[in-house]
C-alpha positions in Angstrom: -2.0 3.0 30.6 -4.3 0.1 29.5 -4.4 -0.5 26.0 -6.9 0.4 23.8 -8.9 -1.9 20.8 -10.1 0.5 18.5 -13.7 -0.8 17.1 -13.0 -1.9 13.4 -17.2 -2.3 12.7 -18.8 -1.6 10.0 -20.9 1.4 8.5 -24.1 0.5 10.8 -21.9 0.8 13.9 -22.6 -2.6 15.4 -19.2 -4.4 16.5 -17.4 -7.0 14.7 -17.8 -10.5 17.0 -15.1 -13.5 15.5 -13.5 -15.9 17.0 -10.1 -16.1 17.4 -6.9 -18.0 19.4 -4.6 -16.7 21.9 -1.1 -15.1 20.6 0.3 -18.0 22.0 -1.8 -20.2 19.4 -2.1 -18.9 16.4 -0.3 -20.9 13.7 3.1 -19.7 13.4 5.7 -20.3 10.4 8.9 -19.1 9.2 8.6 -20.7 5.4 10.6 -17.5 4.0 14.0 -18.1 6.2 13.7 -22.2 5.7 13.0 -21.6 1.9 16.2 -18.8 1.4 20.0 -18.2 2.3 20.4 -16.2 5.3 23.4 -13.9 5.9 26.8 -15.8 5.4 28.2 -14.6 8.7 25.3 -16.0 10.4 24.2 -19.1 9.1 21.7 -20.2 12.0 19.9 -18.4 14.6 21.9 -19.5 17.9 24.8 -17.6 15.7 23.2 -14.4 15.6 22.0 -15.0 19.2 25.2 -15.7 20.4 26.9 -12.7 18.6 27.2 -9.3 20.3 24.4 -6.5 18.7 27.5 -4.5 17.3 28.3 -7.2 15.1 24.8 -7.4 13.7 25.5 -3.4 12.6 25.7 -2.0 9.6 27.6 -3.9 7.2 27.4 -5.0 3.2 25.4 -8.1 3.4 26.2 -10.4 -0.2 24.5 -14.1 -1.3 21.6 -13.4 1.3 18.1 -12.3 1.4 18.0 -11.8 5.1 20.0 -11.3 8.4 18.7 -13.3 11.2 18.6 -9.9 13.9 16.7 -10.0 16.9 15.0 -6.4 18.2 16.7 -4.6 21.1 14.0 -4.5 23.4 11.9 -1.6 24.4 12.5 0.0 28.3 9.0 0.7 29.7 6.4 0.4 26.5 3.1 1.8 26.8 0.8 0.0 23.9 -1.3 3.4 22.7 -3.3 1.5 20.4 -4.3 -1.7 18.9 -6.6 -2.5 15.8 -9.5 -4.7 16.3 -9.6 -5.0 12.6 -5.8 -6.1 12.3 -6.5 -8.6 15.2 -9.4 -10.3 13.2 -7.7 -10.6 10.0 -4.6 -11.7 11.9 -7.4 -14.4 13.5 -6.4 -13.1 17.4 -8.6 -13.7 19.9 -10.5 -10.1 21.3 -9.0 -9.4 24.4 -5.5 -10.8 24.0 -4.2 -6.9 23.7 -4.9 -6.6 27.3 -2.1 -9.9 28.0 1.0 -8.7 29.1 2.6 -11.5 26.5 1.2 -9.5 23.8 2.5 -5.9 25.0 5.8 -7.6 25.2 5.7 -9.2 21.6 4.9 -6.1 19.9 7.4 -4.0 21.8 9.8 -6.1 21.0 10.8 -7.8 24.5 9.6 -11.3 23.4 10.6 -14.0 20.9 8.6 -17.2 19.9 12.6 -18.5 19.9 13.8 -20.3 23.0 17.0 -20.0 24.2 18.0 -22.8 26.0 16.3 -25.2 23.7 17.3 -23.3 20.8 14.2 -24.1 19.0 11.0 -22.0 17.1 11.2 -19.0 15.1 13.8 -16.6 15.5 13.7 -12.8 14.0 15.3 -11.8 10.6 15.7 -8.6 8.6 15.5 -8.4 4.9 18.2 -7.4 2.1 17.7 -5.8 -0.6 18.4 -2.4 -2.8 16.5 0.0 -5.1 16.5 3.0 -7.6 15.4 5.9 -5.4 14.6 8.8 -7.3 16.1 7.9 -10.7 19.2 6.7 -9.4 20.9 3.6 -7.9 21.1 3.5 -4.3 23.4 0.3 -3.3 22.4 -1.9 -0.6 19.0 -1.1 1.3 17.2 -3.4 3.2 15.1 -3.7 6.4 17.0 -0.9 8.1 14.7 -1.0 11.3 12.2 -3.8 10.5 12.8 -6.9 12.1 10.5 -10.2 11.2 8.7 -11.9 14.4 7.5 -14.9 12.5 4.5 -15.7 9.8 0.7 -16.8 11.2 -1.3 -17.9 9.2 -5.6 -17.4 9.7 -6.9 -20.6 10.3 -10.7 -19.1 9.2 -9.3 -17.5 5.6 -6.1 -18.9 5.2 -4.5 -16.0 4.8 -0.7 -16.1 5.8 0.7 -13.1 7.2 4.5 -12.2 8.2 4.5 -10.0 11.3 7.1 -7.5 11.3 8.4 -4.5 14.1 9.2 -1.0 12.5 11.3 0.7 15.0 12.8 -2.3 17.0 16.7 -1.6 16.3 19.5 -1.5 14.2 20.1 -4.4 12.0 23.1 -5.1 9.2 20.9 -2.8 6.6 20.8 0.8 9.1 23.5 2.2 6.9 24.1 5.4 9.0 20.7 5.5 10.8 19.7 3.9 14.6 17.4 1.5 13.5 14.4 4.0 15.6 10.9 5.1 14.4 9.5 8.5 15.9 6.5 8.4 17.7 5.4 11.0 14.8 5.8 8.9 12.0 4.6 5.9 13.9 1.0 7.5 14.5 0.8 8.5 10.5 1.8 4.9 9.3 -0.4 2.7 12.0 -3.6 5.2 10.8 -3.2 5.4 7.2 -2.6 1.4 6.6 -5.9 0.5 8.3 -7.3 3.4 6.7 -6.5 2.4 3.1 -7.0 -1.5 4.3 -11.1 0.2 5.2 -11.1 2.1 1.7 -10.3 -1.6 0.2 -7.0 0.0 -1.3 -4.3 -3.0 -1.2 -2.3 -2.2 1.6 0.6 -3.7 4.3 -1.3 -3.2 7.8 -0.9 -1.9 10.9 -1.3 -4.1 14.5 -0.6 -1.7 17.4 1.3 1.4 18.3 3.7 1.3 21.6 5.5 4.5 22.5 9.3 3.9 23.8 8.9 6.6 26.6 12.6 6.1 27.4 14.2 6.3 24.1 14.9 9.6 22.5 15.7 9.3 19.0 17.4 12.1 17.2 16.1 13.5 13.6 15.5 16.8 13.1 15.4 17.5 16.6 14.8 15.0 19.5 12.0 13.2 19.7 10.0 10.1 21.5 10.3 6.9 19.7 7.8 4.2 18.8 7.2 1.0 17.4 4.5 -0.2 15.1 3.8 -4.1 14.5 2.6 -4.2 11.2 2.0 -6.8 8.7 1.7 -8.3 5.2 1.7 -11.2 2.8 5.2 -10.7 1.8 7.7 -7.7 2.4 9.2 -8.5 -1.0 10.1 -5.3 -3.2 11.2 -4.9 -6.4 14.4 -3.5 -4.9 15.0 -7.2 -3.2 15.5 -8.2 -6.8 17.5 -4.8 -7.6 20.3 -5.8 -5.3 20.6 -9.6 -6.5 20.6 -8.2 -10.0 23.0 -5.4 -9.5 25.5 -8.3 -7.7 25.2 -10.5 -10.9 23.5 -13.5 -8.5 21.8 -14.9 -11.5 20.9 -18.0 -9.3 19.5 -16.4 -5.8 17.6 -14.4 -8.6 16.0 -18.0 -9.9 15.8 -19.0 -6.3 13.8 -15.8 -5.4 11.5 -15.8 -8.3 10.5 -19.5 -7.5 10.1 -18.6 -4.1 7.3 -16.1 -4.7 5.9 -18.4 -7.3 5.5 -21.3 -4.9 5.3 -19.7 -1.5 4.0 -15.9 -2.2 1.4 -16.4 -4.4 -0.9 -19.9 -4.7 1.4 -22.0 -6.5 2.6 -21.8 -10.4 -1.0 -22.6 -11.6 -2.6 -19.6 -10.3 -0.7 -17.5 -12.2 -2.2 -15.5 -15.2 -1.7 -17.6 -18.7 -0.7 -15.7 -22.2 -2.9 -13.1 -23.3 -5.0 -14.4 -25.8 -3.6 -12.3 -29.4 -6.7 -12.8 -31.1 -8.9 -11.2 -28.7 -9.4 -7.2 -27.6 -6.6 -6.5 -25.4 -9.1 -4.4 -22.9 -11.2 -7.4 -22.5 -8.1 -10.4 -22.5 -6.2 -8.4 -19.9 -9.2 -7.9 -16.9 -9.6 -11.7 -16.8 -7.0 -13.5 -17.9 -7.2 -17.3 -17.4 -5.0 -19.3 -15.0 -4.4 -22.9 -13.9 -1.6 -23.4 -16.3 1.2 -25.9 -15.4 4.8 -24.8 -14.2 6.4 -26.7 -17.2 3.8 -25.4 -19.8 5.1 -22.9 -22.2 2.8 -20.6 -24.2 2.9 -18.2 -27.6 4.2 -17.6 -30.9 7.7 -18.0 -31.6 10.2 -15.5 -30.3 7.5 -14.4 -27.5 7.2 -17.9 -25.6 6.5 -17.2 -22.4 7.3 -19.4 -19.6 6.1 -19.8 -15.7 8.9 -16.8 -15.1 6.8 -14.6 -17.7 3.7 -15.4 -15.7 4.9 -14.5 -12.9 6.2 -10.9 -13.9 2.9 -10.8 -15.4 0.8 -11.2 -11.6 3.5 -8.9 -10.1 2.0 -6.3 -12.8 -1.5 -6.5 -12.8 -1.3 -6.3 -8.5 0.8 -3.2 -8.9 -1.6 -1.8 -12.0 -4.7 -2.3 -9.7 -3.2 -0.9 -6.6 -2.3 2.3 -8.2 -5.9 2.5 -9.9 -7.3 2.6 -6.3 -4.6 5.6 -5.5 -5.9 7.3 -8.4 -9.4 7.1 -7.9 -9.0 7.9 -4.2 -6.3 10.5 -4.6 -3.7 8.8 -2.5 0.1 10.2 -3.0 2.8 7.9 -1.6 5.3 10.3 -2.0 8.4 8.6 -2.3 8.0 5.4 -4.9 11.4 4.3 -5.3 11.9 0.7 -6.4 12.1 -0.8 -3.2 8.8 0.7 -1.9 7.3 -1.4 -4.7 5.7 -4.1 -3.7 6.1 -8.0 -5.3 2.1 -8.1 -3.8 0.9 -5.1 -5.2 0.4 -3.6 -1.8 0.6 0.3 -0.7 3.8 0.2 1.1 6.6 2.1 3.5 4.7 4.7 4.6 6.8 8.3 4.9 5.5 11.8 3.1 2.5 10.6 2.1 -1.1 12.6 1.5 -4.5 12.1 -0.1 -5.3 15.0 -1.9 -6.7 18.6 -0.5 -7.8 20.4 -3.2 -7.4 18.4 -6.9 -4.1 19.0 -7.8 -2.3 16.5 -10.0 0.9 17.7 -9.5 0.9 17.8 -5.9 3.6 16.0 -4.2 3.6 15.5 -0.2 7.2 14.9 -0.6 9.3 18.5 0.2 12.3 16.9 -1.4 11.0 15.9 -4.3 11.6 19.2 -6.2 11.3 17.5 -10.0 7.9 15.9 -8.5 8.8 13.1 -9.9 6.3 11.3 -7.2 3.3 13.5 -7.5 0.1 12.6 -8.1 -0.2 12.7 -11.7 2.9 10.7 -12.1 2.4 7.5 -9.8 1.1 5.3 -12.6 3.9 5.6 -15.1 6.4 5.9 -12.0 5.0 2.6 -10.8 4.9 1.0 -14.2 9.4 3.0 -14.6 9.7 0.8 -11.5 8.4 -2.2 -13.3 10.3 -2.5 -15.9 13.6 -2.8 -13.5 11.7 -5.3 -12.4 11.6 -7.0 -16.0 15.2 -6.4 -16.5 16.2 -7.9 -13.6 13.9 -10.9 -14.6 15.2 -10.8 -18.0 17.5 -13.7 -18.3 14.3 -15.7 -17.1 11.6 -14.6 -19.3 13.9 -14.2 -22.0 15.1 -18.2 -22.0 11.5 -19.1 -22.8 11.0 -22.4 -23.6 14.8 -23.2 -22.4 14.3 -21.9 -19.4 15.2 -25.2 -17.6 17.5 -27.0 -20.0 20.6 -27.8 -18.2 23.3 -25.6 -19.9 21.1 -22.6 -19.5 20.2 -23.4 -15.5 24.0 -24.3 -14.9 26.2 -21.9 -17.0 23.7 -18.9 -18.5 23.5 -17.0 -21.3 25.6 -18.5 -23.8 27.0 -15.8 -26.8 25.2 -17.5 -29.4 21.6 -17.6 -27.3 21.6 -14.4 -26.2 20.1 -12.0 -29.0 17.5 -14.7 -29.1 17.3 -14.1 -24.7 17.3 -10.2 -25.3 14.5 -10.4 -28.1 12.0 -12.0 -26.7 12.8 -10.3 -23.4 11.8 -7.2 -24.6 9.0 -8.3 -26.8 7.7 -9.8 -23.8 8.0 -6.5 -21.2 6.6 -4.6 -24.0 3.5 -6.5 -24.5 3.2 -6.8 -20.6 3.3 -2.6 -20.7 0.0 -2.7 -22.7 -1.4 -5.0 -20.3 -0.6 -2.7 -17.2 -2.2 0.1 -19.2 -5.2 -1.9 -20.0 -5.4 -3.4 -16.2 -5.2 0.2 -14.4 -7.3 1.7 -16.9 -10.4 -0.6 -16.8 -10.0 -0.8 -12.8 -9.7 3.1 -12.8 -12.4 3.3 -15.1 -14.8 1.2 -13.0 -13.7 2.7 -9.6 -14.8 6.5 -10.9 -18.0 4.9 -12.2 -18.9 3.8 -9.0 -17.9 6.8 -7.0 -20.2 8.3 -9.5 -22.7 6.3 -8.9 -23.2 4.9 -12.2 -24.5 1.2 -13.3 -23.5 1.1 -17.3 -20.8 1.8 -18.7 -20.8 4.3 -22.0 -17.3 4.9 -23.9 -18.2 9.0 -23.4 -17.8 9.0 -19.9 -14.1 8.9 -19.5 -14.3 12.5 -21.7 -17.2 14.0 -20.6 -17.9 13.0 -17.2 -14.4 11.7 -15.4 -11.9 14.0 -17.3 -14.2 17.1 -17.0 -14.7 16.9 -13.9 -10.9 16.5 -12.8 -10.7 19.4 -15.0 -13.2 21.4 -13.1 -11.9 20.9 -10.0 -8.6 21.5 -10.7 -9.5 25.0 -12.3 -11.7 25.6 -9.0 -9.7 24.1 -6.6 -12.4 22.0 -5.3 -12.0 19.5 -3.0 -11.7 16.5 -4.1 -13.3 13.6 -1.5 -15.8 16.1 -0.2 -17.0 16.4 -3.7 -17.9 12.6 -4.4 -19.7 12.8 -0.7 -21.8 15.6 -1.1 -22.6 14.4 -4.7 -23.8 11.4 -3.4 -26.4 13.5 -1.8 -27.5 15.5 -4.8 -31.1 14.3 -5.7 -32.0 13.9 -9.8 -35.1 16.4 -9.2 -32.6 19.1 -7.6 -30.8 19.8 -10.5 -33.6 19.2 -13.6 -32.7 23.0 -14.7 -29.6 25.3 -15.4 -30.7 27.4 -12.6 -31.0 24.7 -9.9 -27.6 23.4 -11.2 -26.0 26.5 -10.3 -27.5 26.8 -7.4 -26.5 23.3 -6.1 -22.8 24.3 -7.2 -22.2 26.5 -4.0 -22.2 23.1 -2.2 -19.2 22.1 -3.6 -17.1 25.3 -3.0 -15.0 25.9 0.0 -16.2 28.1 3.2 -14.6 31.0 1.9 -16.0 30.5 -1.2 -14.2 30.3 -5.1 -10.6 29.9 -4.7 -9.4 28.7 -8.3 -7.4 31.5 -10.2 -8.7 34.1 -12.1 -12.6 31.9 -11.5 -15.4 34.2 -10.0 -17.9 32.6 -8.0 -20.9 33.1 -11.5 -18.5 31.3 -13.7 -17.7 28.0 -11.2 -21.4 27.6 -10.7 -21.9 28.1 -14.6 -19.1 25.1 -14.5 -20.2 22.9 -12.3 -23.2 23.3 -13.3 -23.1 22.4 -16.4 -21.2 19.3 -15.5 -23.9 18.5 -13.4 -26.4 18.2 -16.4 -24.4 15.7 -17.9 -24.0 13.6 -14.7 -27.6 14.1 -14.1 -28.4 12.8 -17.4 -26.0 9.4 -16.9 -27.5 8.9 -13.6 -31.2 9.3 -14.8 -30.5 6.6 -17.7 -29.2 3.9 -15.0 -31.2 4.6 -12.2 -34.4 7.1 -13.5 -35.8 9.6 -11.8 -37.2 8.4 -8.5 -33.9 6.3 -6.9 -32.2 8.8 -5.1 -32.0 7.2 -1.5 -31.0 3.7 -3.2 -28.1 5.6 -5.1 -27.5 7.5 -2.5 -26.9 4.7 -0.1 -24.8 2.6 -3.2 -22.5 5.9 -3.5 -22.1 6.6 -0.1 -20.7 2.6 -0.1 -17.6 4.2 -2.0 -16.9 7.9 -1.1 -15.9 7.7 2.3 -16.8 11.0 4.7 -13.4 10.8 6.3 -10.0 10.2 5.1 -6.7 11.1 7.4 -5.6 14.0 5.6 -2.7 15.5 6.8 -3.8 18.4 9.0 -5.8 15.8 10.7 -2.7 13.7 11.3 -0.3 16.2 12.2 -3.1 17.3 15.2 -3.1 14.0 16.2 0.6 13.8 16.8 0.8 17.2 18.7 -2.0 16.3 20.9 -0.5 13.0 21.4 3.4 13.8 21.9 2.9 17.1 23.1 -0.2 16.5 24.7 -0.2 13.6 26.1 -3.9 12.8 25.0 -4.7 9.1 24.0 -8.9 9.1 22.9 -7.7 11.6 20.1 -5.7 9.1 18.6 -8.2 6.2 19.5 -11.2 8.4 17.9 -9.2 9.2 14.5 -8.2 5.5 14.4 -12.0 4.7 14.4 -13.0 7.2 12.0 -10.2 5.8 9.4 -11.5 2.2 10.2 -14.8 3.0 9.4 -14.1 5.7 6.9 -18.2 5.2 5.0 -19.9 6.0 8.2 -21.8 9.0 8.6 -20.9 9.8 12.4 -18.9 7.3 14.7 -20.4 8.0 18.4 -17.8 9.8 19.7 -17.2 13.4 20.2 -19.7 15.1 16.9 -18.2 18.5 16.7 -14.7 16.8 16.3 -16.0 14.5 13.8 -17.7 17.5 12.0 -15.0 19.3 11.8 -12.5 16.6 10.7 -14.5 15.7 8.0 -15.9 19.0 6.9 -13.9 22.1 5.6 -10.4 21.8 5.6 -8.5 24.6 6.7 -6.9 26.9 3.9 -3.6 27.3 5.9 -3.3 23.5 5.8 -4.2 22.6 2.3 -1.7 20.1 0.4 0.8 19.8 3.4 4.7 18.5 2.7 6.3 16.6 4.9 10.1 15.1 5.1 11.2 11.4 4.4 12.7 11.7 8.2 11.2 9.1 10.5 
């Protein structure tokens, strides 16, 4: 079956145009296997080439980052689907989906390594570890992701690393095959575009191939697949977790420079000392950069070297990505330390959900019976995870300003400087904590504003307008992204009274009506009503009284009219696997892509109903970690 671009346009529907190179052109790199130590038992690629696939098995991998592992190779592919929005970012020419080199790359039949020369990039796997629910989990790593090579956007300069999910076993499969199901396959290449389209940081998605001939077992048997996805780094906080855990004080050094030099835009972009003498609130959004490598800033016993900086960048990504979860009611569902990303970026999609019905502790995760991933918990979960990162930075951010003297770089900690190391270390992570509260609060803060359509910024609306109305719709079970798009809607002059306040409420309820319980249907309108005045009131002070299709058109900017809720996803995959339809999955993927549009020319009653009432039977789903 020919493969299929699915439109990444905009809003207004008209069709992206760029121009980009052939596969074969793009720029193409490998800076993260020349800049760090590779598996000891396979020191160069023509090693791992050479060597049979059950050698490259599951085994303890120590004083490495990565494996170099090549995919198995997939019998048959058929490419389902390809993102034209991936393929711009990624600067690929349109068209080059339909290339038989490209159907091979992404399945996982073609390197950009040549065997008889022995020359260009060849495929690697990451190591690493990570805390997974509270507890230490050992040796992790890229357990069915294999590393094609890096490319680099000539038009942005954006470097990406591609990577397979689903191409094989590598040395980090522990017990597992190294397969992806064709089920979780479809949810992870919609839902990174779709987060990518709601501007929530986010690891992307390429293409979806189906492996027709492999059967992969998990629950029961099932078709496998392979998504190409990609990011600006793959690092976790569990890469540093394992190095720690091993004691590998230097390939922790080595790391950290790494990402410092090759992750992020050098040492000088990194975020300086927060100013002490001014508000924290106002320090933290804007922090000022461009400070040398060598330079070393603050008060005695809280110096803060280029390490320090770097922990700080690595906090305020993660603090801003999980502001955008919040504020869009995304549940990841399983945020162990090494789906924590060094970038900040929404990553390793398995039981995840945006939100039904406002329910903060909803988790999409049926094993996490202590819900210690749900909705309500992701931002101090996030910041639990940070800290191991801190820890296992320690001995750098605790060194300060002897962070490079000789002794220190060469032997460590010696008995005499280390209550000095472990003081400032923890002064250090402490005042970084504040700063992560400050971060996700004024970038959750200023998200809700504008899905509220608001242009000032008063010190009562967190209370009275955000807080209230979580309240609300937790109490009514209202659903939450429906809401911000039918408010959008709402017009000042609609609701200047109590009783047209309570008679606009009814819009907000579900088909079957008031759901919350013990709530009758008088005292939700009475409710939502009455928040209604005071939202009416904020709105009337920034925009007056006669703006409503300019606010209208501003809100509808930020609350999209689809999102891929669960339901939607799981009909996907039936009618997909079971099925066999393809323009399902092509239309959801263009829906997600464009998720601020108000119809997206294909088939309107499906549309409608995807986006419109979702059905009681299939509100706040669970799903398994088993891919």
């Amino acid at each position: 079956m020919a493969a299929h671009l699915i439109n990444g346009s905009a809003s207004n529907g008209k069709k992206y145009t760029f121009a980009g190179l052939p596969l074969e052109s793009i720029p193409k790199s490998n800076t993260f296997t020349k800049s760090l130590p590779p598996d000891p038992k396979f020191m160069t690629p023509v090693e791992s080439f050479k060597a049979h696939h059950e050698e490259l098995g599951p085994r303890m991998v120590k004083g490495a980052i990565y494996t170099y592992v090549r995919p198995e190779g997939t019998e048959d592919p058929e490419l389902l689907g390809v993102s034209e929005m991936a393929m711009r970012d990624l600067g690929l020419k349109e068209g080059e989906e339909t290339k038989d080199d490209f159907k091979d790359v992404v399945a996982g039949n073609k390197l950009f390594w040549d065997k008889e020369t022995e020359t260009g990039i060849y495929p690697w796997a990451q190591c690493y570890g990570g805390w997974q629910f509270g507890s230490w989990a050992g040796q992790l790593g890229d357990g069915r992701a294999i590393s094609l090579f890096e490319t680099t956007n000539v038009s942005t300069e954006t470097r990406y690393e591609i990577q397979l999910k689903g191409a094989g076993k590598t040395p980090y499969s522990r017990f597992a095959d190294g397969k992806a199901v064709l089920r979780s396959s479809i949810r992870e290449f919609i839902v990174s575009e779709a987060l990518n389209a709601l501007h929530i940081p986010s690891t992307r998605a390429l293409s979806l191939t189906l492996a027709p001939k492999s059967l992969v077992r998990r629950e029961r048997l099932e078709p496998g697949a392979i998504v190409a996805r990609f990011a600006q780094s793959w690092l976790r906080v569990g890469t540093f977790d394992i190095l720690r855990a091993r004691g590998d004080r230097t390939l922790i050094r080595t790391l950290a420079t790494y990402i410092g030099e090759h992750v992020f835009s050098g040492w000088e972009s990194l975020p300086s000392e927060i100013d002490p003498s001014q508000p924290l609130v106002s320090a933290a959004i804007n922090p000022s950069r461009n400070v040398s490598a060598t330079a070393i800033q603050g008060s005695l016993g809280a110096e803060e070297n280029r390490f320090t900086r770097l922990y700080r960048e690595i906090v305020r990504r993660n603090a801003i990505t999980v502001a955008y979860w919040q504020a869009y009611a995304f549940t990841n569902g399983v945020l162990n330390t090494d789906n924590t990303s060094i970038f900040g970026l929404s990553l390793d999609f398995g039981p995840f959900a945006f939100l039904d019905n406002f329910d903060p502790n909803y988790t999409p995760n049926h094993d996490d019976h202590m819900l210690r991933y749900s909705y309500r918990n992701q931002p101090s979960i996030i910041w639990w995870n940070l800290v191991r990162l801190g820890e296992n930075l320690g001995e750098l951010i605790g060194a300060g300003p002897k962070v490079d003297d000789e002794v220190f770089s060469t032997q460590g900690v010696t008995e005499g400087f280390a209550p000095e190391l472990v003081k400032r270390a923890e002064t250090i992570i402490e005042r970084v904590s504040e700063e992560y509260k400050a971060v996700f609060l004024a970038e959750y803060t200023r998200l809700m504003r504008a899905r509220l359509g608001l242009l000032s910024s008063q010190e009562s609306d967190f209370k009275e307008l955000f807080s209230e109305l979580l309240d609300t719709m937790e109490a009514l079970e209202l659903d939450f992204h429906s809401f911000f798009r039918k408010l959008s809607a709402v017009k000042v002059a609609d609701i200047d009274s109590k009783e047209k306040r309570g008679e606009v409420a009814g819009i907000f309820f579900h088909g079957e009506g008031v759901t919350g319980f013990g709530e009758t249907e008088t005292g939700a309108r009475e409710r939502i009503g009455t928040w209604l005045g005071r939202w009416r009131e904020r709105v009337a002070e920034d925009w007056g009284v006669d703006r409503d299709e300019e606010r209208e058109v501003e809100m509808k900017k930020v609350n999209p009219k689809f999102v891929p809720r669960s339901w939607i996803l799981d009909e996907v995959i039936k009618r997909v696997e079971q099925g066999n339809e393809r323009e399902i999955l092509h239309r959801v993927m263009r829906m997600a892509l464009n998720p601020f549009a108000d119809e997206w020319g294909g088939d309107r009653e499906e549309e409608e109903r995807f986006c419109g009432n979702v059905p009681r039977e299939a509100r706040a789903m669970m799903c398994s970690c088993s891919s």
